[in-house]
N, C-alpha and C positions, 0 to 999 in steps of 0.2 A: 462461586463467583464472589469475588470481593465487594465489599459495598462498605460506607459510607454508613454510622450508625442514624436510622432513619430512612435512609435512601430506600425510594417506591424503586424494586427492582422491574414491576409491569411495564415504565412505559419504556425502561432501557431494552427489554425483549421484545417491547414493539417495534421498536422503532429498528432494531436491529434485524426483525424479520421485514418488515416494510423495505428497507433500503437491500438488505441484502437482494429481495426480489426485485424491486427498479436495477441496480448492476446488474444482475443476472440475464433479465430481457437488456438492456443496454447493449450488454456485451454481443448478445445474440445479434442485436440489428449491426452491430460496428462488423462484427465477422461475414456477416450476410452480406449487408452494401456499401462496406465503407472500402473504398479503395486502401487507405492509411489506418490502421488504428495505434501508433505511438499519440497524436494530439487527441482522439477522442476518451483515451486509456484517460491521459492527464486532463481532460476536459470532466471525466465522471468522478474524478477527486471533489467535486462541487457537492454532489451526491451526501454523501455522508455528513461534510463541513455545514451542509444547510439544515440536515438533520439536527447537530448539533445546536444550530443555532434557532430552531424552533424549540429545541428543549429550555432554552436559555442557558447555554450551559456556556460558562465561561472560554474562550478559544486562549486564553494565556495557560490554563491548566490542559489544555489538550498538545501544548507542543512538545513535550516529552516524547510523547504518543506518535506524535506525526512526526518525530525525525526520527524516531523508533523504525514507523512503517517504511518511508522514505528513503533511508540508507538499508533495510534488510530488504524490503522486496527491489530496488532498485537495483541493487548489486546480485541480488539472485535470479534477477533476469539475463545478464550474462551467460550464465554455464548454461541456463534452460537453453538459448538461443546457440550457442556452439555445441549443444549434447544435442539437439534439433535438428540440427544442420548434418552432425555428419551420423548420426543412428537412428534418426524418425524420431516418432513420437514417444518411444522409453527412452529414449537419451533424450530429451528435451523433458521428462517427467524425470528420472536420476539426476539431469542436471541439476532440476529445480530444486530436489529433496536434498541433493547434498549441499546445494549452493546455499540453500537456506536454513542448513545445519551450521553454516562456517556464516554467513550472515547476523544471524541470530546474535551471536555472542559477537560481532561485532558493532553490531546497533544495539544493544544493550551497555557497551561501552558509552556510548556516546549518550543515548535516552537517559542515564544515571548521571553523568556528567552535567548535562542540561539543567535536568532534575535539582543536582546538586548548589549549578551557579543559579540558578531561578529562587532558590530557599533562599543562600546569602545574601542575593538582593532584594530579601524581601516578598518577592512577589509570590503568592499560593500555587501550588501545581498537585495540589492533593487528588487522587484520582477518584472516580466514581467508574461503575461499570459502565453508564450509557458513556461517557467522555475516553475512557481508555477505548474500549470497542470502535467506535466514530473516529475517533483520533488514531487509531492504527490504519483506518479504515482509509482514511483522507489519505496520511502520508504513503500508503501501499498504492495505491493508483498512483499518485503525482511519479512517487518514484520510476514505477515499473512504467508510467505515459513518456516520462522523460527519460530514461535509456532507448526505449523503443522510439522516441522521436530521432533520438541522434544517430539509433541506428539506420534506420529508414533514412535520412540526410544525408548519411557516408556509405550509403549505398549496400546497408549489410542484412537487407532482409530479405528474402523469399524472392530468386529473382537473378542473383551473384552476392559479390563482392567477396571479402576479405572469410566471412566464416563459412564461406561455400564448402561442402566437401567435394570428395574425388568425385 
């Protein structure tokens, strides 16, 4: 794990077992009784972002991080959700893995771009582990809450619509 010379890596692995288990139960109750989870998906983007900000860690060096998370899990909720729809749940797991193989290197485009106009302007975006981890973490919910909002609006999840199989 990269760090920051000096950086306590402890409370970056607390904090990151902490939040990962509050998502994990979250998740569990949205599936269990939540009629919708697109808005609670992007409602537990708070999650991590508050973590961040109990560490005091700065949220201008975490936007890298968060449009990183936010364009690759965002867009690799698409193929999950059509590899879902028409092969169960290994085509919704292949979707996922390939979508976020072609993802990847497309949000990495953009996270290095950011990266880059943030330096020229000035502003620090230097990573630490607790800030990159948090900051993936944030824009990964927001992303994948906001395609699953839209889908659920245009009628495309569990139920009919457009990526219904045969």
């Amino acid at each position: 794990m990269d760090s920051e010379p000096g950086e306590r890596l402890a409370p970056a692995v607390g904090a990151m077992i902490l939040v990962s288990a509050a998502l994990a139960l979250l998740a569990w109750a949205v599936l269990a009784h939540a009629a919708r989870v697109g808005p609670p998906t992007l409602a537990m983007a708070v999650v991590p972002l508050g973590a961040a900000l109990v560490l005091q860690l700065r949220l201008s060096r975490l936007v890298p991080d968060m449009v990183f998370g936010a364009i690759d899990t965002g867009l690799l909720t698409i193929p999950a959700l059509i590899g879902g729809w028409h092969f169960g749940v290994i085509g919704a797991i292949l979707g996922g893995v390939v979508g976020d193989s072609i993802t990847d290197g497309i949000a990495g485009l953009f996270e290095g771009g950011i990266a880059s106009w943030l330096r020229r302007h000035g502003i620090e975006e230097s990573r630490t582990a607790a800030g990159s981890g948090l900051g993936k973490m944030t824009g990964c919910l927001a992303g994948c809450g906001l395609v699953l909002t839209v889908a659920e609006l245009l009628g495309l999840m569990p139920g009919g619509g457009l990526l219904a199989g045969p």
